[in-house]
MMTF fields as JSON, N, C-alpha, C and O atoms, coordinates in Angstrom:
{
  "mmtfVersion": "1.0.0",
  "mmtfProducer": "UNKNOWN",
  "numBonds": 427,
  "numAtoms": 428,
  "numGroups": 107,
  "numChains": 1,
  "numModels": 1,
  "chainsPerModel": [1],
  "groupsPerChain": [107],
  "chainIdList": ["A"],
  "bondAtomList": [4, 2, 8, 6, 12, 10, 16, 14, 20, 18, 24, 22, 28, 26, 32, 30, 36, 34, 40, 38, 44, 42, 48, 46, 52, 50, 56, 54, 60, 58, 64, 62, 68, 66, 72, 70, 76, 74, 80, 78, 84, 82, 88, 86, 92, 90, 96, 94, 100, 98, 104, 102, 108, 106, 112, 110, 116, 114, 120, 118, 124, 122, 128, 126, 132, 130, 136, 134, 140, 138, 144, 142, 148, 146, 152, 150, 156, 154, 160, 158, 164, 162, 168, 166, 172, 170, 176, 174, 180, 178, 184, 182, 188, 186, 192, 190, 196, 194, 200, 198, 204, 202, 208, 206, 212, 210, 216, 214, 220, 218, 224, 222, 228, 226, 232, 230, 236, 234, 240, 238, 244, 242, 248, 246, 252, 250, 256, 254, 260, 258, 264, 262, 268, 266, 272, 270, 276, 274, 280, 278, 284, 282, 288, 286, 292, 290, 296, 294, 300, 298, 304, 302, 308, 306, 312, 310, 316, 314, 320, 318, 324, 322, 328, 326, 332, 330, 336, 334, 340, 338, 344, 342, 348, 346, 352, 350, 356, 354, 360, 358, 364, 362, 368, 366, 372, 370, 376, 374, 380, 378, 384, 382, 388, 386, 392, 390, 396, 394, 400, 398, 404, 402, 408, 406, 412, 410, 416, 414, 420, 418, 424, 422],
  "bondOrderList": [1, 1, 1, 1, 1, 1, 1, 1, 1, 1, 1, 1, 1, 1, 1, 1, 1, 1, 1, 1, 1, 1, 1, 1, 1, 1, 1, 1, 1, 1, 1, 1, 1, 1, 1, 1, 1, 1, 1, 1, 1, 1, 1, 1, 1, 1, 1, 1, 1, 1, 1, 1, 1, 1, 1, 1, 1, 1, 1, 1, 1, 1, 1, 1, 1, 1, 1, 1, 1, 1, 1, 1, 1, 1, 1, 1, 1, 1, 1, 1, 1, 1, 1, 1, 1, 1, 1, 1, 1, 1, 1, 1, 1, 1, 1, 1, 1, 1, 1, 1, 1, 1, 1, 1, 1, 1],
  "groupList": [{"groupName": "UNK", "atomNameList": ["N", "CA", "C", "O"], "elementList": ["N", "C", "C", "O"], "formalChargeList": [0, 0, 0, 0], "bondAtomList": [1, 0, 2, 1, 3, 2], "bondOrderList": [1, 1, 2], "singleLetterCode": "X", "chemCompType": "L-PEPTIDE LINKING"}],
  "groupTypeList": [0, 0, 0, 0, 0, 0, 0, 0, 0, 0, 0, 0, 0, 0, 0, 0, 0, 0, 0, 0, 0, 0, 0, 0, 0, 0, 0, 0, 0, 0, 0, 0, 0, 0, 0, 0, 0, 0, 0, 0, 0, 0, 0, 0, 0, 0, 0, 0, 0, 0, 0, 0, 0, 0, 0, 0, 0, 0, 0, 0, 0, 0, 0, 0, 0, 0, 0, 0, 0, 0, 0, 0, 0, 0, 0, 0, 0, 0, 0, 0, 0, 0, 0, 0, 0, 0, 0, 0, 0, 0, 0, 0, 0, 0, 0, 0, 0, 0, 0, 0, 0, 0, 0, 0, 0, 0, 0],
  "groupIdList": [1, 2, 3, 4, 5, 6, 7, 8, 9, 10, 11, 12, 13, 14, 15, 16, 17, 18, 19, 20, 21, 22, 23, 24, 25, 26, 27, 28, 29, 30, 31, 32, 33, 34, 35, 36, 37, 38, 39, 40, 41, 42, 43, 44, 45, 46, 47, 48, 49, 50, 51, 52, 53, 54, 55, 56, 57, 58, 59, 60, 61, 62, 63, 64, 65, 66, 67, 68, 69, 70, 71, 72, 73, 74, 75, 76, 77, 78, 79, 80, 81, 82, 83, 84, 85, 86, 87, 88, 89, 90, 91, 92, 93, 94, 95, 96, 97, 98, 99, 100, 101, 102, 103, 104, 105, 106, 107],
  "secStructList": [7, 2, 2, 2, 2, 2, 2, 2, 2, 2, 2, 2, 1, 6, 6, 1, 7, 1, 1, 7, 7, 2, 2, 2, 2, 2, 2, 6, 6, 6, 6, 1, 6, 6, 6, 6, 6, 1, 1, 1, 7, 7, 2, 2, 2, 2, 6, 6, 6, 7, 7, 1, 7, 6, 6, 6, 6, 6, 6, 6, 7, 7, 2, 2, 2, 2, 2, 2, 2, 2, 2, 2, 7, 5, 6, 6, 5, 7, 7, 4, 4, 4, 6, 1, 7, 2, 2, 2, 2, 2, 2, 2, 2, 2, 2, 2, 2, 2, 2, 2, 2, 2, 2, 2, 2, 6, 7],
  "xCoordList": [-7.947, -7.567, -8.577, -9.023, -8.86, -10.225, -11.315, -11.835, -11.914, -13.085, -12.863, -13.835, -11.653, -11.404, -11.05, -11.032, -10.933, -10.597, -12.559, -12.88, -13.423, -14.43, -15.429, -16.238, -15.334, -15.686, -15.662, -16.502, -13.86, -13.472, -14.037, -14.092, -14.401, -14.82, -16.618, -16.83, -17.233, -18.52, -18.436, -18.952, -17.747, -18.082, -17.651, -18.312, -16.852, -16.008, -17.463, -17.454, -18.479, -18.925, -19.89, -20.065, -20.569, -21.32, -22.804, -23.607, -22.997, -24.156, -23.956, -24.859, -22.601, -22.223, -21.618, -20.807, -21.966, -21.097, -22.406, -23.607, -21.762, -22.354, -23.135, -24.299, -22.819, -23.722, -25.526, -25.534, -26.281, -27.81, -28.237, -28.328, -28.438, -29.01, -29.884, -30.296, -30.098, -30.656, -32.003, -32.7, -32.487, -33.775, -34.275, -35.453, -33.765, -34.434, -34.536, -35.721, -33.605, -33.397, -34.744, -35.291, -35.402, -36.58, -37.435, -37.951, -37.67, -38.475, -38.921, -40.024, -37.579, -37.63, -38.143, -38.572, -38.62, -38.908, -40.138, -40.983, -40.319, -42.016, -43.168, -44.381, -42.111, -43.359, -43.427, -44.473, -42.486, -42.598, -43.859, -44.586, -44.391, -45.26, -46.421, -46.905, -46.879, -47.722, -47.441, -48.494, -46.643, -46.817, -45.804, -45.352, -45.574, -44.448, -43.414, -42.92, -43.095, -42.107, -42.227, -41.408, -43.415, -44.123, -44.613, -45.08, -44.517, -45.741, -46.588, -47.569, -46.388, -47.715, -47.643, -46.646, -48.563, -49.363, -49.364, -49.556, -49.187, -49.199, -50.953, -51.866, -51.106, -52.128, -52.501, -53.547, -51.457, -52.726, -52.27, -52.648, -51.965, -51.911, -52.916, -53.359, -53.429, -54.55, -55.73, -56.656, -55.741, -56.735, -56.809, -57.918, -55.928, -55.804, -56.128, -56.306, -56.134, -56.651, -55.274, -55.172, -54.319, -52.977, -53.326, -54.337, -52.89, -53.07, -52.415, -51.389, -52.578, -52.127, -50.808, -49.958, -50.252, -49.059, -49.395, -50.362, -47.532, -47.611, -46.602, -46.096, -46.199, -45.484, -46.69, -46.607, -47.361, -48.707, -49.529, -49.805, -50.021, -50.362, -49.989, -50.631, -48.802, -47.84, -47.539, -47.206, -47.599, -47.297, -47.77, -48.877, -47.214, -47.505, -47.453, -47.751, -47.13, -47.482, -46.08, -45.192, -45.841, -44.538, -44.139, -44.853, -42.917, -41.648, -42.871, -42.941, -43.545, -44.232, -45.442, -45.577, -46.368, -47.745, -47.317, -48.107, -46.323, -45.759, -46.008, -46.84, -44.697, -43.796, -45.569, -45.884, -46.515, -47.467, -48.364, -48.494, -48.877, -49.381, -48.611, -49.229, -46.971, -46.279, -46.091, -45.756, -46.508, -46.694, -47.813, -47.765, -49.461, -50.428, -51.092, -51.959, -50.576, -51.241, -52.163, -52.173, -52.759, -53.785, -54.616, -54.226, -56.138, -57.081, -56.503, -56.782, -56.115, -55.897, -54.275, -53.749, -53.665, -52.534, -52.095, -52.417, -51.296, -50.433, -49.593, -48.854, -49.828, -48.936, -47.09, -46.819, -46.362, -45.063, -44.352, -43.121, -45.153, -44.225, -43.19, -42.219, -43.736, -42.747, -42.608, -42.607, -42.502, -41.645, -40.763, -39.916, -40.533, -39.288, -38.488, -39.09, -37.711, -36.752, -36.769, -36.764, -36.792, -37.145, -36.854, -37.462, -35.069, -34.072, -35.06, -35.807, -34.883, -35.933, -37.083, -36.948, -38.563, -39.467, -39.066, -40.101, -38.068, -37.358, -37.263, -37.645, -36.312, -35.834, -36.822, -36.742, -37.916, -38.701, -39.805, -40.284, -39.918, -41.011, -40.125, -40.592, -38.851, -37.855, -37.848, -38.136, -37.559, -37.313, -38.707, -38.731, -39.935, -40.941, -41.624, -42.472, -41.115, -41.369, -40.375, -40.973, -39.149, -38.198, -38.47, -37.973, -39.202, -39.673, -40.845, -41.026, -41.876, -43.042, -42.783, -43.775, -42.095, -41.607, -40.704, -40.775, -39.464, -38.719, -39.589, -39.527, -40.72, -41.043, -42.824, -43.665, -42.686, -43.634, -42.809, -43.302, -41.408, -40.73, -40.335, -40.092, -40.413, -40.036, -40.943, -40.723, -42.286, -43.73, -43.683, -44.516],
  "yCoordList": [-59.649, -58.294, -57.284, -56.304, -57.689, -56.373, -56.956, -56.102, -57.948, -57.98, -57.196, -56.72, -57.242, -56.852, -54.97, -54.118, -54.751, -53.364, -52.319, -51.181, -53.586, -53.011, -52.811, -51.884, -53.741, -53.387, -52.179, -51.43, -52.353, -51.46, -49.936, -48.881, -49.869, -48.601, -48.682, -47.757, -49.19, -49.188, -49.008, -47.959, -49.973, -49.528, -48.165, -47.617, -47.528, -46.324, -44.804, -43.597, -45.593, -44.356, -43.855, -44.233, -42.962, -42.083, -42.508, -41.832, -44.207, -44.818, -45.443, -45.761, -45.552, -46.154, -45.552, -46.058, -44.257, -43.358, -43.297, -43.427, -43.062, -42.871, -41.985, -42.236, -40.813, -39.766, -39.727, -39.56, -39.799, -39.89, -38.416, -37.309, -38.68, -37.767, -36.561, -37.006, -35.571, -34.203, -34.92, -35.271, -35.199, -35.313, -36.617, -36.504, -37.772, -39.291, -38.141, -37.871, -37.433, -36.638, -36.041, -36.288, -35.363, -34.653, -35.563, -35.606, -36.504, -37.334, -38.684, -39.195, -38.945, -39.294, -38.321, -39.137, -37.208, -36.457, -35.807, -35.567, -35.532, -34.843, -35.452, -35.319, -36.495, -37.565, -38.38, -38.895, -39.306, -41.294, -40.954, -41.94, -40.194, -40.683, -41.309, -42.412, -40.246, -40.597, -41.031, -41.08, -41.359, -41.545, -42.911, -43.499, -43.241, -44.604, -44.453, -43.373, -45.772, -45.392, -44.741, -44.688, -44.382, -43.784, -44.764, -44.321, -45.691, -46.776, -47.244, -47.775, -47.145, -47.689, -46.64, -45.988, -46.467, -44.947, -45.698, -46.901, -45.284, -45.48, -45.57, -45.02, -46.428, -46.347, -44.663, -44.108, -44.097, -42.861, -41.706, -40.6, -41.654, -41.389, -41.688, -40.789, -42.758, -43.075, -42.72, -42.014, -42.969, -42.07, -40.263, -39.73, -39.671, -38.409, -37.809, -36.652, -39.27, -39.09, -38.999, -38.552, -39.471, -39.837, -40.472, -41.142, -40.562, -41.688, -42.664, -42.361, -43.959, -45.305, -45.136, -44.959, -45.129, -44.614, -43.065, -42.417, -42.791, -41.479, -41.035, -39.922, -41.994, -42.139, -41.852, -40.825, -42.527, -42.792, -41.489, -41.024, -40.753, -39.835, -38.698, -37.917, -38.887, -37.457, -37.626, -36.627, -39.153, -39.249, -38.39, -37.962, -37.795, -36.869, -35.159, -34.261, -35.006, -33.581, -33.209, -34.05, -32.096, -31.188, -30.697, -30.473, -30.624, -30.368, -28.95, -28.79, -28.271, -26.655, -27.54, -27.461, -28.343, -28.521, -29.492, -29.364, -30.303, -31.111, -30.145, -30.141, -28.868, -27.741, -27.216, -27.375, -26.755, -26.385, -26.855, -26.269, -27.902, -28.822, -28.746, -28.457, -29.0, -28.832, -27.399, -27.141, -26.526, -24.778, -24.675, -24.372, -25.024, -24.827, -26.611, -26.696, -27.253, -28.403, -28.99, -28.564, -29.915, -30.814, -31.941, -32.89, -31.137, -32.212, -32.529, -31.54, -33.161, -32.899, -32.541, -32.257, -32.615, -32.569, -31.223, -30.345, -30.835, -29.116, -28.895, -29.697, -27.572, -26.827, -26.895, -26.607, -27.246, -27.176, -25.956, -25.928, -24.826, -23.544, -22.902, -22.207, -23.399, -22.712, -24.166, -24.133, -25.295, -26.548, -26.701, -27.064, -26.3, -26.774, -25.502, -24.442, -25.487, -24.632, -24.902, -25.982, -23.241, -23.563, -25.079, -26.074, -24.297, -25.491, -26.876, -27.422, -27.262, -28.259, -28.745, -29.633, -27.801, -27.91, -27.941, -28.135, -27.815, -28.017, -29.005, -29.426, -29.242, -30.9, -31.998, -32.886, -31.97, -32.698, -33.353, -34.466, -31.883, -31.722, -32.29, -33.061, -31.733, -32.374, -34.154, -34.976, -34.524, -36.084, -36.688, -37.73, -36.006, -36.92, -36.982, -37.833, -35.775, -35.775, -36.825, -37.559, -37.124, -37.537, -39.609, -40.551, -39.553, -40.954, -41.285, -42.493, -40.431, -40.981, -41.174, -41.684, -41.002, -41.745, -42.722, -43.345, -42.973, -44.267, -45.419, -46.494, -44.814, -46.005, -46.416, -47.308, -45.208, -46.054, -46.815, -47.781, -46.56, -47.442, -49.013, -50.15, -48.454, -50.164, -50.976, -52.083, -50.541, -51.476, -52.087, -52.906],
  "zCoordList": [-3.482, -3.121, -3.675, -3.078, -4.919, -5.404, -4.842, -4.123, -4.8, -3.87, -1.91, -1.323, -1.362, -0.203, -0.825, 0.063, -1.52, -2.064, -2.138, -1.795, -2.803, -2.987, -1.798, -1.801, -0.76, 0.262, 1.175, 1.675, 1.185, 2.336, 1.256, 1.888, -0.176, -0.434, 0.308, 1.093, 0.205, 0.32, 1.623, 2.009, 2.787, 3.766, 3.99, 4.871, 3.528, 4.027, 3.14, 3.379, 2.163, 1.9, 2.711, 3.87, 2.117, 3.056, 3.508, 4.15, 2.845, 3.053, 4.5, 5.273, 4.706, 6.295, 7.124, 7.899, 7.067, 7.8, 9.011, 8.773, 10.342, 11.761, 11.697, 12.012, 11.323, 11.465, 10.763, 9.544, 11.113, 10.792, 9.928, 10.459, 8.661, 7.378, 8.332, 9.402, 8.142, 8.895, 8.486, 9.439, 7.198, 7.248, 7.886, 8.225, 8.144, 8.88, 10.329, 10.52, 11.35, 12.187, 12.27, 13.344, 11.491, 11.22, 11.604, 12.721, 10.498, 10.371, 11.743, 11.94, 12.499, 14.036, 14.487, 15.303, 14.851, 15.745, 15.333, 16.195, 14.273, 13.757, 13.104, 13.265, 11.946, 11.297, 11.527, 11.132, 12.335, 12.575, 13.604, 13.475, 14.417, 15.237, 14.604, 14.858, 13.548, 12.842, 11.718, 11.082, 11.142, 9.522, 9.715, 8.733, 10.822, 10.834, 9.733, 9.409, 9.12, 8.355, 6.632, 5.715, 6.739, 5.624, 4.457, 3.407, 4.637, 3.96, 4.56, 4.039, 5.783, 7.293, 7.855, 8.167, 7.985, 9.44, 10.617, 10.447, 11.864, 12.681, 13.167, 12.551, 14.444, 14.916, 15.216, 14.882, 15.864, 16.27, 14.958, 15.342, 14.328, 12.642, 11.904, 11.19, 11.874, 11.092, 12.228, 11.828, 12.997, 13.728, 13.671, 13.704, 13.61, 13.12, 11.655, 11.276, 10.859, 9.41, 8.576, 7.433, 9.315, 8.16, 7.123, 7.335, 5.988, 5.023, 5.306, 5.915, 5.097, 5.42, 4.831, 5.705, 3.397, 2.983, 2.556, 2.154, 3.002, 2.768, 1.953, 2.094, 0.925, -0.023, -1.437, -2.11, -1.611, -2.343, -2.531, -3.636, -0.914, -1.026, -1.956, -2.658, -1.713, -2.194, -3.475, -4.112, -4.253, -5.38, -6.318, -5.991, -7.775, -8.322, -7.888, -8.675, -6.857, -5.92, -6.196, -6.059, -6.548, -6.494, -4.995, -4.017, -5.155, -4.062, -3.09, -1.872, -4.04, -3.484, -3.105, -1.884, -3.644, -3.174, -1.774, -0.838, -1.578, -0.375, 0.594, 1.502, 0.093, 1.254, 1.477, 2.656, 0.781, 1.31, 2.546, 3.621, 2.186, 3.12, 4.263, 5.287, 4.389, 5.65, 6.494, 7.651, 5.232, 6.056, 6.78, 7.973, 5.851, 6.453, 7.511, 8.382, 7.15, 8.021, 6.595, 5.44, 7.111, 6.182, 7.376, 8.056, 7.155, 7.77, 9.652, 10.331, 10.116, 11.531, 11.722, 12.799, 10.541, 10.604, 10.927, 10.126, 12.142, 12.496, 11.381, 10.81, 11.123, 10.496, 11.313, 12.478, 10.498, 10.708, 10.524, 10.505, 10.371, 9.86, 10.854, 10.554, 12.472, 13.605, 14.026, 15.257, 13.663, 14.301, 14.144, 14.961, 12.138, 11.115, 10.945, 11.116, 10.754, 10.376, 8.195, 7.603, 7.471, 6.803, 5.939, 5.544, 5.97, 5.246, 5.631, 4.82, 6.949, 7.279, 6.29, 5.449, 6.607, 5.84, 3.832, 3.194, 3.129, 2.359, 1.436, 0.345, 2.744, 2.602, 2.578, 1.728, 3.637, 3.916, 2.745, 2.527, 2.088, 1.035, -0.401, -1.24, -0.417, -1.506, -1.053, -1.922, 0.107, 0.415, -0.011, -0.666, 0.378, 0.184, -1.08, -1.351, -2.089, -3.568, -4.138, -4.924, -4.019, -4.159, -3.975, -4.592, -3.143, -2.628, -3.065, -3.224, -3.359, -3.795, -5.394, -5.916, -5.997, -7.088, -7.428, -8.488, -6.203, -5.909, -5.833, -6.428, -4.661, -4.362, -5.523, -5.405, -6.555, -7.824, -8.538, -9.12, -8.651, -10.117, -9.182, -9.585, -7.877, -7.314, -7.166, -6.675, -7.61, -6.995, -8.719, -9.107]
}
């Protein structure tokens, strides 16, 4: 009964809930073209001069030097300032500061 108790909590939290996080939402629509799932660049990403990871890149860079780069663009990369909505550009720069240090303590 507590193993069938601990389930039905996990499935019921908000890691399995239907609805898709605002920022993966973002990230389907502005960065997977190029930046794939952000440890592999996509073919025409790395042709544009993506970095291969873009976890790595960003490592060390604050939540503001990220949000920057996503205001003004970087190297072939467009400026996002009229794509994103700020909250958007935000989040984006918080998620990818947020990850380029997840994914140093997991290597």
């Amino acid at each position: 009964m507590k193993k069938l108790m601990i389930v039905a909590m996990l499935c019921t939290s908000p890691a399995f809930a239907e609805e898709t996080p605002p920022v993966t939402k973002v990230w389907q629509k502005k960065c997977k073209k190029c930046h794939g799932d952000g440890e592999v660049a996509t073919r025409i990403g790395i042709k544009m001069g993506a970095p291969e990871n873009l976890y790595e890149s960003t490592r060390g860079k604050t939540i503001d030097e990220i949000l920057e780069s996503l205001l003004e663009g970087k190297n072939k990369m467009p400026s996002f300032e009229k794509k994103m909505t700020a909250d958007q550009l935000r989040e984006m720069a918080s998620y990818l500061e947020l990850a380029s240090k997840v994914k140093k303590v997991i290597e």
